[in-house]
KOLLO-905636 format. One record per residue (C-alpha): residue in three letters; residue number from 1; z, x, y. Coordinates in nm, 2 decimals. Each point is the difference from the previous one (the first is absolute). Layout:
% residues N
  residu  num      pz      px      py
     ALA  NUM       Z       X       Y
...
//
This chain:
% residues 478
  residu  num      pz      px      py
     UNK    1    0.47   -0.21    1.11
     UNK    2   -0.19    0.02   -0.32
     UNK    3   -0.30    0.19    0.20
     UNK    4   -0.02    0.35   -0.06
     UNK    5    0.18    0.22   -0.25
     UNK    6    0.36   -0.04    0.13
     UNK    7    0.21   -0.28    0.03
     UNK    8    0.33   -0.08    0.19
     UNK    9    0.16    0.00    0.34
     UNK   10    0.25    0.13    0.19
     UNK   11    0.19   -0.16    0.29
     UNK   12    0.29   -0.19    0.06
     UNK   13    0.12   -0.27   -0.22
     UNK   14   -0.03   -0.30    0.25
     UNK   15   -0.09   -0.33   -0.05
     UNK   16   -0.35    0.00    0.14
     UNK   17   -0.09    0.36   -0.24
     UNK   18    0.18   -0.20   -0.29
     UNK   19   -0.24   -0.27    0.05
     UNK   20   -0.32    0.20    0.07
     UNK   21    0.10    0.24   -0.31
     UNK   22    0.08   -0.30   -0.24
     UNK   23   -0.38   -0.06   -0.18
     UNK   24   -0.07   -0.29   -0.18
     UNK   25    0.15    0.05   -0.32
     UNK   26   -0.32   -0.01   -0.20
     UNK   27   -0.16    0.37    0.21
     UNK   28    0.29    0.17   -0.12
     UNK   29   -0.10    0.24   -0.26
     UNK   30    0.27   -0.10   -0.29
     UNK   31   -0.17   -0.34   -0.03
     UNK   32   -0.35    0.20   -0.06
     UNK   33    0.17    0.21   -0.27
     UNK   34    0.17   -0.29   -0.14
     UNK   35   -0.29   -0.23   -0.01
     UNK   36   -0.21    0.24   -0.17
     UNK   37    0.30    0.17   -0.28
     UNK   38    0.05   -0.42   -0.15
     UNK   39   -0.39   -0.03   -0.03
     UNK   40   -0.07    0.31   -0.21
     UNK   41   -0.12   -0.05   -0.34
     UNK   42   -0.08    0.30   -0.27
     UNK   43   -0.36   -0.05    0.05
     UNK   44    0.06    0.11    0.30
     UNK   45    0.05    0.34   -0.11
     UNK   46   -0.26    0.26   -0.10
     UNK   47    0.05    0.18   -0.34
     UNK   48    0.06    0.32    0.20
     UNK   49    0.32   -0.16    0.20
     UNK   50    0.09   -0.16   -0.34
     UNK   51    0.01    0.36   -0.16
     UNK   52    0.18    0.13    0.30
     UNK   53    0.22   -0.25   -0.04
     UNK   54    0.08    0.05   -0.34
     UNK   55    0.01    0.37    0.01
     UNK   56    0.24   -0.01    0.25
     UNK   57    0.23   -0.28   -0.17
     UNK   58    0.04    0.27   -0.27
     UNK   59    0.05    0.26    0.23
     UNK   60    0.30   -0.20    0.17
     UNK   61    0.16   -0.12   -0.30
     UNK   62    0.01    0.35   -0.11
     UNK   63    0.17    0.11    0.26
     UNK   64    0.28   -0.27   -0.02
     UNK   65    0.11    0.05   -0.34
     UNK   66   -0.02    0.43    0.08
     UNK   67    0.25   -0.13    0.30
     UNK   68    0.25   -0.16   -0.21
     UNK   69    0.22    0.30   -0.04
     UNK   70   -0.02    0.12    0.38
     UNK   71    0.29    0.12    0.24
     UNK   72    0.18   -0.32    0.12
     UNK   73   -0.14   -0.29   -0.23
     UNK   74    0.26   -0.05   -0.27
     UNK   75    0.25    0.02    0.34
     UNK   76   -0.22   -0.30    0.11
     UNK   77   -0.01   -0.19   -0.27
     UNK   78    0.35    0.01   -0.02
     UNK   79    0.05   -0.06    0.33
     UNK   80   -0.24   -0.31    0.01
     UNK   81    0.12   -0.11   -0.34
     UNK   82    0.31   -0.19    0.13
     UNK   83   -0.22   -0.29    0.15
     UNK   84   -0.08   -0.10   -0.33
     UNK   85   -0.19    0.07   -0.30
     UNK   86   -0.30   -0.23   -0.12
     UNK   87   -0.33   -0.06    0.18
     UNK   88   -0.28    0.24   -0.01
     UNK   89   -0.06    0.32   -0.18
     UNK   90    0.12    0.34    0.10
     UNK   91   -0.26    0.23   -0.15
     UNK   92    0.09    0.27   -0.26
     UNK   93    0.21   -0.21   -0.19
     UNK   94    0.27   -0.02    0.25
     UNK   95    0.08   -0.40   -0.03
     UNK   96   -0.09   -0.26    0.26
     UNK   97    0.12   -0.08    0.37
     UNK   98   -0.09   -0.28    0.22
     UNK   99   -0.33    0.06    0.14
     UNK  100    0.08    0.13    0.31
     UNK  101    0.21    0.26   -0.19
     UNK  102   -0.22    0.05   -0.26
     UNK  103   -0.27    0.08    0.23
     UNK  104    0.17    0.23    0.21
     UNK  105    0.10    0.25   -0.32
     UNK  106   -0.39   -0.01   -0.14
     UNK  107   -0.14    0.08    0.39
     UNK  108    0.27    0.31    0.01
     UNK  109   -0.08    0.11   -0.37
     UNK  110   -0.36   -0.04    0.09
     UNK  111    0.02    0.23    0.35
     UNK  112    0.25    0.22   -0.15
     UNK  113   -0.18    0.28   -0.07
     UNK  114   -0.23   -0.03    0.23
     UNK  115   -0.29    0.00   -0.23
     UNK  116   -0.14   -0.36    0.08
     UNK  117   -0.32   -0.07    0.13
     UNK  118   -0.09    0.08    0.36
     UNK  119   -0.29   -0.11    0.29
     UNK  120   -0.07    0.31    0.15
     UNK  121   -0.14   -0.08    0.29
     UNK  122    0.31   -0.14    0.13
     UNK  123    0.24    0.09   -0.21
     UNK  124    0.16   -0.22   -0.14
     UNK  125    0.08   -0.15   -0.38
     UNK  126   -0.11   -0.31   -0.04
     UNK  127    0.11   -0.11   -0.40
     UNK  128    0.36    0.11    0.03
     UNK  129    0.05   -0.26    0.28
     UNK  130   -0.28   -0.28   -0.18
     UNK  131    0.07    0.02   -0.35
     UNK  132    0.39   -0.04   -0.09
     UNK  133    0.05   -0.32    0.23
     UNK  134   -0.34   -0.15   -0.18
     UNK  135    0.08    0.04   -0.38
     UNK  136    0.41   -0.10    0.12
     UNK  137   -0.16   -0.33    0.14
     UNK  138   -0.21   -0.01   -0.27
     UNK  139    0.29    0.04   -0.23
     UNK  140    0.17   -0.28    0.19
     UNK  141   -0.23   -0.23    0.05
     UNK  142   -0.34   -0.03   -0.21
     UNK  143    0.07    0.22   -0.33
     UNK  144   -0.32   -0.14   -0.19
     UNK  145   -0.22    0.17    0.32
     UNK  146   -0.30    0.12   -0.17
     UNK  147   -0.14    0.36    0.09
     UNK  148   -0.31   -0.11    0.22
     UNK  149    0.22   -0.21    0.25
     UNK  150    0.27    0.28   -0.01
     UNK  151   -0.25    0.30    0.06
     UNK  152   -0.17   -0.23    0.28
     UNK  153    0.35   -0.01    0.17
     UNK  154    0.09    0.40    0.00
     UNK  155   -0.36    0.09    0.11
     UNK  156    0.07   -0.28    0.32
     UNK  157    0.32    0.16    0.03
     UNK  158   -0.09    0.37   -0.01
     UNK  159   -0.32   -0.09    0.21
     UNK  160    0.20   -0.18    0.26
     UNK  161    0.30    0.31    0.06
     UNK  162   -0.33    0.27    0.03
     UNK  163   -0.16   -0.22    0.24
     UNK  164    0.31   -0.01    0.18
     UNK  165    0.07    0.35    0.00
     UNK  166   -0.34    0.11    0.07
     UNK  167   -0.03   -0.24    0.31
     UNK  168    0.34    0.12    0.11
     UNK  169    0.13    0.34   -0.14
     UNK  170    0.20    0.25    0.13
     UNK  171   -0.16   -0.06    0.41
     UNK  172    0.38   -0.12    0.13
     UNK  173    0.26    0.29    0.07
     UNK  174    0.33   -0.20   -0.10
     UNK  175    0.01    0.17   -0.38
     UNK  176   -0.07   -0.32   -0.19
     UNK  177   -0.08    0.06   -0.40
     UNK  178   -0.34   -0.11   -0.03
     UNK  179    0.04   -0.09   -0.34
     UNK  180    0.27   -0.25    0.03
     UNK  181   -0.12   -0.18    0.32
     UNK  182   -0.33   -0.03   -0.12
     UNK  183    0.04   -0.03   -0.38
     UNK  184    0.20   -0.29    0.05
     UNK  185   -0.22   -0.22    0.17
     UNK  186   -0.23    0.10   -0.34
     UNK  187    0.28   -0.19   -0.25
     UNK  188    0.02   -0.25    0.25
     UNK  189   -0.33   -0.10   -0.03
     UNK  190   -0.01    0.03   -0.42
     UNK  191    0.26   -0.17   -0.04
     UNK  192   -0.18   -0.27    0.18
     UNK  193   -0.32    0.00   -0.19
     UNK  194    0.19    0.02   -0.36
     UNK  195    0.20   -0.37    0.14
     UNK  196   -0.29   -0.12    0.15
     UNK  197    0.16   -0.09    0.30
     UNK  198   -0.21   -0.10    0.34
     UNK  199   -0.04    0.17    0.23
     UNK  200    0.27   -0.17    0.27
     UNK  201    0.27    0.11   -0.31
     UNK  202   -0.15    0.35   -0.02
     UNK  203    0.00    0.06    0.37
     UNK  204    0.38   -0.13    0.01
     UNK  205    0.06    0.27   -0.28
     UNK  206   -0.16    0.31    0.24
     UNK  207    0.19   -0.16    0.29
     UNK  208    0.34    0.03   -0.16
     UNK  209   -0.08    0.32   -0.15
     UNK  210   -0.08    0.15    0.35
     UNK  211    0.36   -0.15    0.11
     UNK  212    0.17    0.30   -0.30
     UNK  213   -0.27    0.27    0.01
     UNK  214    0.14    0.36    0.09
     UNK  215   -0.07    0.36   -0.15
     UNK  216    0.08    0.31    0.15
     UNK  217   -0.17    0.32   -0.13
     UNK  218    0.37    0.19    0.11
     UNK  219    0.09   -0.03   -0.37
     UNK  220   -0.30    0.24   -0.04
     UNK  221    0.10    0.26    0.25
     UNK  222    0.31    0.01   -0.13
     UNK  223   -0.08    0.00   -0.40
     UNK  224    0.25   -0.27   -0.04
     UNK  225   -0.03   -0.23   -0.36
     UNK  226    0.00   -0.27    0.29
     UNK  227   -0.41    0.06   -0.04
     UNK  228   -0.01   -0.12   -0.36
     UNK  229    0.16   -0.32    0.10
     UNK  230   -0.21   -0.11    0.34
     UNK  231   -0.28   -0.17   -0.19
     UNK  232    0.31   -0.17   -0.18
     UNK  233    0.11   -0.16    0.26
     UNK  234   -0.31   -0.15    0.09
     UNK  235   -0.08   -0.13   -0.30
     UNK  236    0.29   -0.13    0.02
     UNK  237   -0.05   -0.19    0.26
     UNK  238   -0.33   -0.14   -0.05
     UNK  239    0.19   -0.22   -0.31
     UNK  240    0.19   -0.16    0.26
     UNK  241   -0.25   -0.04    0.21
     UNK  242   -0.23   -0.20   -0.26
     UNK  243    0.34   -0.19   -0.06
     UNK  244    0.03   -0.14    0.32
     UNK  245   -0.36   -0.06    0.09
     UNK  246   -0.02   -0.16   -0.36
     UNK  247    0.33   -0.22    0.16
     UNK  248   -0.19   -0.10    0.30
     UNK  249    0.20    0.21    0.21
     UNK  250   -0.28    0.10    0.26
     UNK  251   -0.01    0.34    0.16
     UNK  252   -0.20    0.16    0.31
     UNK  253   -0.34   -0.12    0.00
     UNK  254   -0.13    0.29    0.27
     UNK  255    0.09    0.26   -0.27
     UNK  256   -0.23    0.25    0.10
     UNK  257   -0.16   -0.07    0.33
     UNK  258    0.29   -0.09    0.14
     UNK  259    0.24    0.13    0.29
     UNK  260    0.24    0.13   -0.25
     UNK  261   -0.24    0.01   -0.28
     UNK  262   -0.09    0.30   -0.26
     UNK  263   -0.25    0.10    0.24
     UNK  264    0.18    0.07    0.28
     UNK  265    0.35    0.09   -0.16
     UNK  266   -0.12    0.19   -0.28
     UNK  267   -0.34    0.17    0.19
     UNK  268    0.12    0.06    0.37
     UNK  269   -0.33   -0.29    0.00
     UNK  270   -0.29    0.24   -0.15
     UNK  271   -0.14   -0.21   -0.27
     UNK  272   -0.35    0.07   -0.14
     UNK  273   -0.06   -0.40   -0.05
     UNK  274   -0.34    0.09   -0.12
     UNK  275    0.12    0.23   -0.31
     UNK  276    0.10   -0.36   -0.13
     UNK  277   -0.30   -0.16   -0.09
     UNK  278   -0.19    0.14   -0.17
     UNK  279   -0.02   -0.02   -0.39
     UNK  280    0.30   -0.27    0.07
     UNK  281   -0.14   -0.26   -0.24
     UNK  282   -0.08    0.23   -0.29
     UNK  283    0.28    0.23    0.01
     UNK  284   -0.18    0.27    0.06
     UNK  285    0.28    0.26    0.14
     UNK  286    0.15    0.02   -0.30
     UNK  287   -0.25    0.22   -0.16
     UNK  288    0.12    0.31    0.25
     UNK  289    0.29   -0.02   -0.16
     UNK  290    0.16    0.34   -0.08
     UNK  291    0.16    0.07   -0.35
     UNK  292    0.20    0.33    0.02
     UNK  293    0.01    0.28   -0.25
     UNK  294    0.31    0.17    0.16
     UNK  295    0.34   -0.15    0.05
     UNK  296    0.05    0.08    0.33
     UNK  297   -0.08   -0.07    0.36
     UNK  298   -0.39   -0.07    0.00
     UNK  299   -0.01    0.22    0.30
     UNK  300    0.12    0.29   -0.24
     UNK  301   -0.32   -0.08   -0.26
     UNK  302   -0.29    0.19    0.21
     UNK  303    0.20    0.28    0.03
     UNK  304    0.12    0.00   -0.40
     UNK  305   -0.37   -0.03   -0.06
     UNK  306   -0.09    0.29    0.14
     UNK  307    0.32    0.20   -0.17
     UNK  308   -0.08   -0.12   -0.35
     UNK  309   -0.35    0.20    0.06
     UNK  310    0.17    0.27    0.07
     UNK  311    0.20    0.00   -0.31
     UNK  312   -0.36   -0.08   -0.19
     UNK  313   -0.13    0.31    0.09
     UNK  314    0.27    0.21   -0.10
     UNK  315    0.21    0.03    0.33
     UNK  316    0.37    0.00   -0.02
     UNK  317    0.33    0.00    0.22
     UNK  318    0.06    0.33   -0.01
     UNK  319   -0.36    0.05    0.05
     UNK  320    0.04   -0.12    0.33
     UNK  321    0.11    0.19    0.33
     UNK  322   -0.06   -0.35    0.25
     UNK  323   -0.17   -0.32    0.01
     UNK  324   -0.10   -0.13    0.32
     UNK  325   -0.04   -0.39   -0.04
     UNK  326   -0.20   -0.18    0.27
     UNK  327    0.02   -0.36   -0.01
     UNK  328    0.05   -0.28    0.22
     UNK  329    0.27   -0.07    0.27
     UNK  330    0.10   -0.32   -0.16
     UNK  331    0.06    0.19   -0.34
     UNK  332    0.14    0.25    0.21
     UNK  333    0.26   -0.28    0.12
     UNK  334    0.04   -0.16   -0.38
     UNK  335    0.01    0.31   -0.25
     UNK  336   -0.03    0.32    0.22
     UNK  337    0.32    0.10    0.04
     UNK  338    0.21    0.31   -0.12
     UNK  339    0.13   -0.06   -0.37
     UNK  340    0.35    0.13   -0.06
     UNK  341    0.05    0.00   -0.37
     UNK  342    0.38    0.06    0.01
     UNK  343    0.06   -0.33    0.26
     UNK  344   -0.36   -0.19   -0.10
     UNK  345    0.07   -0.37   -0.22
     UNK  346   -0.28   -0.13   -0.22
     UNK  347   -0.14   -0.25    0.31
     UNK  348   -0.04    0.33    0.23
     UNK  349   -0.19    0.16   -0.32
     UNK  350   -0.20   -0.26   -0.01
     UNK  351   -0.08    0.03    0.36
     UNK  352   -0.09    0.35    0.04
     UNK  353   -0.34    0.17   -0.05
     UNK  354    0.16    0.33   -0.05
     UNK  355    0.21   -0.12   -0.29
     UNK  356   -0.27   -0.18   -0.18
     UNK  357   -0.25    0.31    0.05
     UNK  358    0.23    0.24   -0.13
     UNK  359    0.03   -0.23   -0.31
     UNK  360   -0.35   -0.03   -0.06
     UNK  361   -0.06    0.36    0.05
     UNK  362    0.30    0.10   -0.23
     UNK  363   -0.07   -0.28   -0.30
     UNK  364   -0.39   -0.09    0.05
     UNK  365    0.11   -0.37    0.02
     UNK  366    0.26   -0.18    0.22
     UNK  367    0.14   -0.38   -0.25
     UNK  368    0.32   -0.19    0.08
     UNK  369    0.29    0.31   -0.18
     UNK  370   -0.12    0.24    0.27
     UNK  371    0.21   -0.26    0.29
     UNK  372    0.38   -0.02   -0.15
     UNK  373    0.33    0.16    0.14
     UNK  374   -0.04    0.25   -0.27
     UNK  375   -0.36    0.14    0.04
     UNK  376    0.01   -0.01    0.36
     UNK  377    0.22    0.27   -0.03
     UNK  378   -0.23    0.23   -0.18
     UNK  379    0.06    0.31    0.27
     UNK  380   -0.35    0.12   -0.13
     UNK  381   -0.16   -0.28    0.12
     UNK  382    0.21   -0.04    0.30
     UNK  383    0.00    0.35    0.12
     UNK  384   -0.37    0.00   -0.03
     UNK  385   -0.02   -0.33    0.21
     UNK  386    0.20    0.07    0.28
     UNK  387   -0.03    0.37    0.06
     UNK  388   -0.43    0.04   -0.09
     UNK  389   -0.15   -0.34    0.10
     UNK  390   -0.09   -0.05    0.39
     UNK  391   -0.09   -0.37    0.04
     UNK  392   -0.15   -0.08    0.38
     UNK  393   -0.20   -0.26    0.19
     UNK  394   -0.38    0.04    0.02
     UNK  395   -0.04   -0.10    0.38
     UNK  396   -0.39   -0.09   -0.11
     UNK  397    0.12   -0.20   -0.26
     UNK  398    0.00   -0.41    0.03
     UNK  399    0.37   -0.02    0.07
     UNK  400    0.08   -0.27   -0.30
     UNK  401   -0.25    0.15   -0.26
     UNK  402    0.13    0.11   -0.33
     UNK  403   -0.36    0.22   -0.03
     UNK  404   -0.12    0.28    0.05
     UNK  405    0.23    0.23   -0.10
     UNK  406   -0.01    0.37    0.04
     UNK  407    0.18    0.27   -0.20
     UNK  408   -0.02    0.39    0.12
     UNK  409    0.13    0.17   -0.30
     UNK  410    0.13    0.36    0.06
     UNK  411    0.05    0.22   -0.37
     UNK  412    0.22    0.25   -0.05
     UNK  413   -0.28    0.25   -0.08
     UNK  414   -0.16   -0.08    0.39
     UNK  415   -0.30   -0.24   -0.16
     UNK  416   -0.01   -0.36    0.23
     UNK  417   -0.09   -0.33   -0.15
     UNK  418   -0.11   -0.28    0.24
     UNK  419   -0.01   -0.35   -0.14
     UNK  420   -0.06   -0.38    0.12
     UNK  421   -0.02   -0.31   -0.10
     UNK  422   -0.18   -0.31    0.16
     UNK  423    0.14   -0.27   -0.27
     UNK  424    0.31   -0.11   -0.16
     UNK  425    0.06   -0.03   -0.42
     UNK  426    0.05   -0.37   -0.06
     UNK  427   -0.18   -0.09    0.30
     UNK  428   -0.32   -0.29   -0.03
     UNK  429   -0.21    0.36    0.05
     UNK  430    0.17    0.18   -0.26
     UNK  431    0.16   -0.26   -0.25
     UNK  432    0.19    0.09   -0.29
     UNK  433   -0.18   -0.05   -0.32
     UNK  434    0.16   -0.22   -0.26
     UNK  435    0.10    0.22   -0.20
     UNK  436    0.19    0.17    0.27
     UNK  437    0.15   -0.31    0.12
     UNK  438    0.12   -0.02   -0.39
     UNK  439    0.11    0.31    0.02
     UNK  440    0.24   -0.08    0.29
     UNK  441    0.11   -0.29   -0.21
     UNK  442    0.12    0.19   -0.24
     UNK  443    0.20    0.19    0.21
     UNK  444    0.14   -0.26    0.21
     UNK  445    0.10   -0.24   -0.35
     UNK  446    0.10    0.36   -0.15
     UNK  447    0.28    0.09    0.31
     UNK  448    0.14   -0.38    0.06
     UNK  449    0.08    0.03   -0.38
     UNK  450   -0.22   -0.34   -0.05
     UNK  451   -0.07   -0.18   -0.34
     UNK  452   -0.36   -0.08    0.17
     UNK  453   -0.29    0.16   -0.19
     UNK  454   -0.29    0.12    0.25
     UNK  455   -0.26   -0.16   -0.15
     UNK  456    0.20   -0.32   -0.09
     UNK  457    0.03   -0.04    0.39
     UNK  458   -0.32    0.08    0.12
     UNK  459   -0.13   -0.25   -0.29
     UNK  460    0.20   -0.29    0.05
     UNK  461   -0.09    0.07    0.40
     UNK  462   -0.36   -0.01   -0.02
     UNK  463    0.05   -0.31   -0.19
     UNK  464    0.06   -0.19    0.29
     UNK  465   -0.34    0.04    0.15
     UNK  466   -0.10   -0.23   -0.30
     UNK  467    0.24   -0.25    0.07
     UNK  468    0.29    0.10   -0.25
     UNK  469    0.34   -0.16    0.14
     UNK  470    0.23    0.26    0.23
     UNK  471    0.30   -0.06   -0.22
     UNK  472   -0.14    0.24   -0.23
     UNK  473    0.07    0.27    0.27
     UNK  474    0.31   -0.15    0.09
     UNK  475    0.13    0.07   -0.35
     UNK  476   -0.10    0.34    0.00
     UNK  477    0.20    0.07    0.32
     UNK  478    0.30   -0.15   -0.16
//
């Protein structure tokens, strides 16, 4: 079962396929995962997955207190405010809520505008689903963490929901969100190195977060708020399921390899079990990590790219007489579709290439003001993107590549422009420098209204890498 590149079975349930299909409990991939997340130490981890660490730690918390104000929060938070008020922080100054709670409003303030991190070759975001359960355990349960354990934890963490995502991905046809069902099994597994748990514990925390894992990408398709809120619920979820693994309460032991496992439920059984290895014990994935520059879709950012050097060299909408966009079917599928400015809500903005190219083209940069009810509206900008953008599938293209990208740019005065691109801004091959990283800082602190100075929170972050305590981030957040 483990030979080869895909696991699982088909068949019916019986007893004799139950007991051929049920390994040994220690062959099942969660105890490998497990064993290795609770025996990580920072030495571990090279000064480049340190930095990427870091930088993306900044990045994320960025994001969360720009997400504060979104569409549907303060409805949350009122909503969820009735089971009770104390516990752990809710970022921007918003009070506290029991973990579980408190958790749950940071993840969807995080994800909100879609501007947090990505792993592009999946896709999938990996600190919107690691990072608001660890700090609300953190919170909870071991306030004088120092930085060095606590960065050890997030890069396990991070690591684990890109190995995860790689090895699986987007290969079943059901419509899961890759980002939930993968990311999750990521907190799993930091929260499990920040309590120093064995690895028995640990495995009973993946098995009982299998037992509540879901995420459909309809919320997507149908540019629904729902989206903000998916990684939300996992995070969610992964609290409880620490709880009760901390309890002793034991969960499925054949979490991945087994007949109902993630393998097989979530992956239709195609499972690259070699895309796990290696790098495993130095963390090593997280340096691919992908910060964006756009909030948006990161299947939108190639494509955004390539309008912003339009608008460099001088080109503007009414300029243009059509744009042809090549690009891959999968981006096709995600952010190809016809944008309707008169019927379009802020999550469909976000999800359309020809919105965010028209942006770019009309105001030479696309930041977190250009994707609210109001400027969504901007018939300029909408006219231009549904009636002179034509956005199709490259049938040479790898299907699920967000590069190349091809524009055919048709003037008004008959001149042609061709353009590609073969990388993505943010990406580990095109990383943004720090002082556009501060730059998106200051306009992610600048639109959630925050009280956080730019420097004072990439400061007090980079502190941690010399062992400074966590708390001092934790107070910043409140």
């Amino acid at each position: 079962m483990r030979a080869g590149k895909t696991t699982g079975r088909s068949g019916p349930w019986d007893r004799d396929f139950a007991v051929a299909n049920c390994l040994p409990p220690a062959m099942d991939l969660a105890y490998h995962l497990a064993g290795n997340a609770v025996s990580r130490n920072f030495s571990d981890l090279s000064p480049q997955t340190v930095d990427a660490t870091v930088d993306a730690l900044i990045d994320s918390l960025a994001c969360a207190l720009a997400g504060t104000q979104s569409p549907g929060l303060a409805k949350a938070r009122a909503a969820l405010g009735r089971w009770g008020g104390d516990g752990c922080s809710v970022w921007g100054g918003f009070g506290r809520a029991p973990a579980p709670w408190a958790a749950f409003l940071n993840a969807v303030s995080m994800h909100a505008l879609d501007y947090d991190d990505t792993d592009d070759k999946v896709p999938l975001h990996a600190n919107g689903l690691v990072l608001p359960p660890l700090l609300a355990d953190l919170e909870e349960n071991r306030p004088d963490c120092d930085g060095r354990e606590f960065l050890t934890a997030l890069a396990v963490g991070v690591d684990g929901a890109m190995r995860i995502g790689r090895a699986g991905g987007p290969k079943g046809s059901r419509g899961w969100n890759y980002s939930v069902i993968s990311g999750s099994v990521g907190a799993v597994l930091a929260l499990a190195r920040l309590r120093r748990w064995d690895t028995e514990t640990t495995v009973s925390a993946l098995g009982h977060q299998l037992t509540q894992t879901a995420g459909s990408l309809q919320s997507i398709i149908d540019g629904s708020l729902a989206k903000r809120f998916q990684p939300a619920q996992m995070v969610k979820n992964v609290v409880l399921s620490a709880a009760l693994a901390q309890a002793g309460i034991d969960g499925p032991r054949n979490v991945f390899e087994g007949k109902a496992g993630f393998i097989n439920l979530y992956q239709d059984g195609k499972f690259d079990r070699e895309a796990v290895e290696p790098g495993l014990q130095h963390c090593a994935l997280v340096n691919d990590l992908s910060l964006k520059p756009y909030p948006a879709c990161r299947f939108t950012h190639a494509p955004i790219d390539l309008a912003l050097e339009l608008h460099q060299r001088g080109v503007r909408p009414q300029d243009i007489k059509h744009i042809g966009i090549r690009v891959s079917g999968q981006a096709v599928n995600m952010v190809g579709r016809r944008f309707d400015a008169k019927t379009a809500g802020v999550v469909d903005a976000q999800f359309s290439i020809a919105y965010t190219v028209a942006v770019g083209l009309a105001r030479g940069a696309v930041r977190i003001s250009d994707f609210t009810e109001e400027t969504i509206r901007d018939p300029r900008v909408g006219a231009f993107a549904a009636e002179k953008i034509t956005i199709e599938a490259g049938e040479a293209l790898p299907f699920l590549g967000m590069v190349p990208v091809f524009f055919d740019v048709e003037l008004g005065n008959g001149q042609r422009i061709e353009l590609a691109t073969e990388n993505v801004a943010g990406s580990p091959e095109k990383r943004m420098s720090s002082g556009q990283l501060r730059d998106k800082l200051i306009d992610c602190l600048g639109y959630g209204k925050s009280r956080v100075d730019p420097d004072e929170l990439i400061a007090t972050v980079k502190g941690l890498r010399e062992g400074k305590p966590v708390a001092s981030v934790l107070q910043l957040l409140a």
